[in-house]
N, C-alpha and C positions, 0 to 999 in steps of 0.2 A: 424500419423507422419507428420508436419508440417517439407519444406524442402525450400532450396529457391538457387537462382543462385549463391549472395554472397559464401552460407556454403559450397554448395553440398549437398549432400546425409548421413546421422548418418553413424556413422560405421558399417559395416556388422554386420549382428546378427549373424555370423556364427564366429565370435571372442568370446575364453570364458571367464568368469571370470576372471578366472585363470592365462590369457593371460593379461588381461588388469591391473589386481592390480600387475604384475610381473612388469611390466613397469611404474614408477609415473607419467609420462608425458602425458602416456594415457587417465587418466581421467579428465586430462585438456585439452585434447584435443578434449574429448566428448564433454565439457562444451562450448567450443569455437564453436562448430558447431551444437548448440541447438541455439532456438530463445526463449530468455529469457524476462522475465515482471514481471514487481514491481506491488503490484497492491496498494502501499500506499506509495507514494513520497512529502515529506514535501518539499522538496528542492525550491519550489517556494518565500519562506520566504526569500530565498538570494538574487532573481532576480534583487529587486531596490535597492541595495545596491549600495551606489557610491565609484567606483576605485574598483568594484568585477566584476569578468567573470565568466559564467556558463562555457564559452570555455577556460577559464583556466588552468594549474593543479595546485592545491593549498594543501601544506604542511598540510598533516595529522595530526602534532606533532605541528603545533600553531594554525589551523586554523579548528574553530569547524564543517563548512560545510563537512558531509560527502559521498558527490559525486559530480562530475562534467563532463565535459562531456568526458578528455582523461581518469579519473578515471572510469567511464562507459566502457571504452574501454578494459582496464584495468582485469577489471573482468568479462567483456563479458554480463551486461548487457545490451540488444538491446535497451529496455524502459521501459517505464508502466503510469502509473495515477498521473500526477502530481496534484497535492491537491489544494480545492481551499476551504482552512482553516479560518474557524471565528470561534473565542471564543465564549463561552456562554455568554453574558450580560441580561438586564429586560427585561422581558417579556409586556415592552410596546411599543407603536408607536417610538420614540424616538428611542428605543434600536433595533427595527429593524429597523427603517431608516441608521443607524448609522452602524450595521449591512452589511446591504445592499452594500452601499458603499464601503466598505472595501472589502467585496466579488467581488466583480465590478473591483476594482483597482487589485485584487491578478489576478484572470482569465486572465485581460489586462497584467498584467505582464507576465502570459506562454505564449500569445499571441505574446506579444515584443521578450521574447526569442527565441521561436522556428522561427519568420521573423530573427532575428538576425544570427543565427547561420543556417539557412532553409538549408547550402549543408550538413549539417550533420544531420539534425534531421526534421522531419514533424510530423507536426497536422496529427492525426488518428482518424477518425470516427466511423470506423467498423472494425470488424478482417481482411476483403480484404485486408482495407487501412494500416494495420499494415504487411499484408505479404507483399502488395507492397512492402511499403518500405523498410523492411528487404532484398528482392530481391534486391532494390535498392542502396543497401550499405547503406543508412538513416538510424538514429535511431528512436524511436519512440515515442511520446508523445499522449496521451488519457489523457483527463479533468475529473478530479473525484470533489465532492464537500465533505467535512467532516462536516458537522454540516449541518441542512438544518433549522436553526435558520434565517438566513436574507432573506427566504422569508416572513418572517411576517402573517398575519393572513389567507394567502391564498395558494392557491397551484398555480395558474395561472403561477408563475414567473419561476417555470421549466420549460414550453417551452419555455422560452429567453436563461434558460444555455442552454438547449437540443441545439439552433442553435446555439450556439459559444462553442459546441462540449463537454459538460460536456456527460458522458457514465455510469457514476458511479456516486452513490449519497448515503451517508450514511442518516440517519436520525437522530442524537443524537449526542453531543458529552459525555462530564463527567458529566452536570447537565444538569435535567429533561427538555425539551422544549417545544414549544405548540405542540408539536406534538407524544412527545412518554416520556416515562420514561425511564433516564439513566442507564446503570450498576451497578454507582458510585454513586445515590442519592436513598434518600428515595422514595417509590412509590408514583405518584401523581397520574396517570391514570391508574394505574395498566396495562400497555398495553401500546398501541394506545390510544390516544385521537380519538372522532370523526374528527378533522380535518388530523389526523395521517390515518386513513381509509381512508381518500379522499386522501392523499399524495399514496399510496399504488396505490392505481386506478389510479393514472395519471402518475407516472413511469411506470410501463405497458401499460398503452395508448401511450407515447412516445416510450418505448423501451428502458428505462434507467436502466442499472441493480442497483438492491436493495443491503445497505451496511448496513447488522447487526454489524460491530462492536459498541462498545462504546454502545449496547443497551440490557437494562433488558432482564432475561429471561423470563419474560409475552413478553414483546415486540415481539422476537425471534420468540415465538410458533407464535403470529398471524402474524407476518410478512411471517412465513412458511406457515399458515392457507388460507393466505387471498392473497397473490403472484401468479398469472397466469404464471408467468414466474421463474425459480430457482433464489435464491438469493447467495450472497458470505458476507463472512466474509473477507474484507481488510487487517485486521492486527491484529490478533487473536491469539491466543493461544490453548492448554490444562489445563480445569481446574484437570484432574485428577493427571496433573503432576503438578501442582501449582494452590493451591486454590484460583483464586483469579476472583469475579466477573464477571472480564474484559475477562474473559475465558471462554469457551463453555467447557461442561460435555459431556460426552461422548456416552448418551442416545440422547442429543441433536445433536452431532456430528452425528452420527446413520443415525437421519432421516433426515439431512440437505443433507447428500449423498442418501437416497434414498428420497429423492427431486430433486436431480438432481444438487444440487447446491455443494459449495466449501469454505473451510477455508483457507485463505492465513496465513501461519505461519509466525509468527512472531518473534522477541527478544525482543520483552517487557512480564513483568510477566512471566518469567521464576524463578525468584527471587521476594524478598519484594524489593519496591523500596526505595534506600536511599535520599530521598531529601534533608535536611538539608533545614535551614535558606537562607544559601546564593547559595545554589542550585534554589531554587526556586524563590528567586531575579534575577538570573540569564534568568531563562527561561521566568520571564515577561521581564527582557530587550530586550531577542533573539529573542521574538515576533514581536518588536518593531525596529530590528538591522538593517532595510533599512532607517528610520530614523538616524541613527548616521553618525557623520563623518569617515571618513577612519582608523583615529586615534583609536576613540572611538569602532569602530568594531572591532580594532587587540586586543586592550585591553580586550575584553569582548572574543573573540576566547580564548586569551591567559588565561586567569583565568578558561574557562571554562574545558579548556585542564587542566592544572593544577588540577583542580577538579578529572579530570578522572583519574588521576595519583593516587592520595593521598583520593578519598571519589567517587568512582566508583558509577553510577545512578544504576546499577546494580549486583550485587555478581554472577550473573550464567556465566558457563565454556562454551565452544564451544561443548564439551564433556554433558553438561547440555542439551542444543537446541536440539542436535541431538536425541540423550534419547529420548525428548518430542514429536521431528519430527517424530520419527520413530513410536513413538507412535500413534500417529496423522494418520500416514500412515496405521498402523494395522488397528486403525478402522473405517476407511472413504475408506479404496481403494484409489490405485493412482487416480484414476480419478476424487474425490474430494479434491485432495489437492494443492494447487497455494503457493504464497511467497510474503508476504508485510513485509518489515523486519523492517519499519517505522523509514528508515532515514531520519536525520535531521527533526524528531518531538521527538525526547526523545528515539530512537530506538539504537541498537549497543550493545555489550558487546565483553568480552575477546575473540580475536579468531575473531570474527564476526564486527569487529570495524567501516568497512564502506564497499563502492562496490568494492573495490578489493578484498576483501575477498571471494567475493562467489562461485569461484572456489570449496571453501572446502568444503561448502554442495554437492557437484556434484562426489565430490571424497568419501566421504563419505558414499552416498548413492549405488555410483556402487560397493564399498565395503561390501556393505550389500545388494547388490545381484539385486536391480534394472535395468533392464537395459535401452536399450535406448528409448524405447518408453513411458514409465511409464516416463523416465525422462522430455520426451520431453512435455507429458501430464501436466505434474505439474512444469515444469517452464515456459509453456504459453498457452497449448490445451487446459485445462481445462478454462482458463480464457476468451479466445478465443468461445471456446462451450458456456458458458453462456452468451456472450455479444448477439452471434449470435441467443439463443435460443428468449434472449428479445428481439431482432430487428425481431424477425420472429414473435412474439404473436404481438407487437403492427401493423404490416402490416397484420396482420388479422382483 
């Protein structure tokens, strides 16, 4: 059980069930006094946007970012990984130069924001640094990277994130790279690349925890295989509850818990996704939405909202998620299951629409019998455990 001066103490365990679902209030109020972590935050895409505040609150019904920092507040998430996301481009000098850069300028953006807004929120290094600051009233930010495309033909260039705080680093995003084959593309390395085996070796020499999502299941087993330390899955799903690549099976599920490692459940692939034509116009603009002027940002929130009214990115119910969650929970054990619900990268559906909402996982769950400590495990002990277990193999 993770506690801290801000919360106090969970609720007595000597409270039953029975007592808690009698009263609605109750199980928001477990949720408020748990120390909560995203472990897959897209929201960095908003940072250089001009005439936008991370410390704002910004209208859910025009405005597509879904979280900010009173809306955090809101739903009691503490923190988690804010993403330092690049697209897949060519697999040349060029493409990773280009790459690179981009990668560079997003990091310096969580950088600008967390100095910006620093009484509310701090850079986190390690689990300490995230209980501190929880103790501290602070929220918390940890650097994860999604794609490990812009470091180009080498591995060297993780220890430069590793010192400007990256903790988390996926390996792949939706098309194959020089270093692993995707979920979403045809096999190119069947696996790991040999330079994907030297990425493996030197996130463990640092102590960076390993992110299977977005990676083939060849990839999966040797990144299980070949890891000195447990790995996690960001923002993942059930494939038994939805067939869809981008999802772990539940043999695989199996042994990723008895590795020691975790799935952070997700809201994507719960459903087929609807993209349409001008959906996906859409999301290369929103890539690109710190580039636009003020104007041109309302208009592209505004359509995209509109979107979600009339041609929804996703069909699945809150009543859907939970089904999967629960499932998820059967057969990983609380101890391997965490929450990346991948807002503001294409994440969200009915019920689940941005951070306010996440009360209703927490009410849902101690309705099905959970209690406080399994909660406290999988909205951030578990995440917690693994960072710590990599920061303890690379100090070996």
């Amino acid at each position: 059980m993770i506690a801290s001066a801000r919360k106090g103490a969970l609720l007595a365990a000597a409270v039953s069930l029975t007592t808690l679902t009698a009263c609605s209030s109750l199980p928001e109020a477990t949720h408020r006094q748990l120390l909560t972590l995203d472990t897959h935050l897209d929201s960095p895409v908003h940072f250089g946007r001009a005439g936008w505040s991370f410390g704002d609150r910004h209208d859910p019904a025009t405005e597509m970012a879904q979280l900010d920092l009173p809306r955090m507040a809101d739903g009691n998430l503490d923190g988690g990984f804010f993403a330092i996301f690049t697209p897949q481009g060519p697999l040349t000098p060029e493409g990773y130069a280009a790459a690179a850069s981009r990668a560079q300028a997003r990091s310096a953006q969580i950088d600008t924001m967390v100095a910006t807004f620093g009484e509310r929120i701090g850079a986190a290094r390690s689990a300490d640094d995230a209980l501190e600051l929880d103790a501290a009233g602070r929220l918390i930010a940890f650097k994860s990277i999604e794609n490990s495309y812009p470091l180009g033909e080498s591995v060297a260039g993780l220890a430069g994130y590793y010192r400007q705080g990256v903790r988390l680093a996926g390996v792949v995003h939706t098309a194959n790279n020089q270093f692993a084959d995707s979920a979403t593309d045809e096999p190119r390395w069947h696996g790991l690349s040999p330079l994907g085996r030297e990425w493996v070796a030197e996130m463990n020499r640092l102590g960076i925890v390993i992110d299977a999502s977005h990676a083939s299941d060849a990839v999966f087993d040797q990144l299980l295989a070949q890891s000195k330390a447990p790995i996690l899955l960001s923002h993942s799903g059930s494939r038994a509850m939805f067939d869809h690549p981008r999802n772990l099976d539940d043999d695989r599920l199996r042994r990723l818990a008895a590795s020691g490692g975790a799935l952070c459940f997700s809201t994507i692939y719960l459903s087929a996704i609807q993209m349409g034509e001008e959906r996906e116009a859409l999301f290369d603009r929103s890539e690109h939405i710190a580039d636009l002027a003020p104007a041109e940002q309302a208009h592209l929130s505004r359509r995209w909202r509109e979107l979600d009214a009339t041609a929804p990115l996703w069909s699945a119910s809150f009543d859907q998620y939970m089904a999967a969650l629960l499932h998820v929970i059967e057969i990983a054990g609380p101890d391997h299951v965490c929450f990346g619900a991948d807002f503001d990268g294409g994440g969200g559906i009915a019920g689940l629409s941005d951070v306010t909402d996440l009360p209703r996982i927490t009410a849902r769950l101690r309705a099905a019998g959970y209690g406080d400590a399994d909660l406290q495990k999988m909205w951030s002990g578990n995440v917690l455990r693994i960072l710590r277990a990599a920061q303890a193999g690379a100090a070996r």
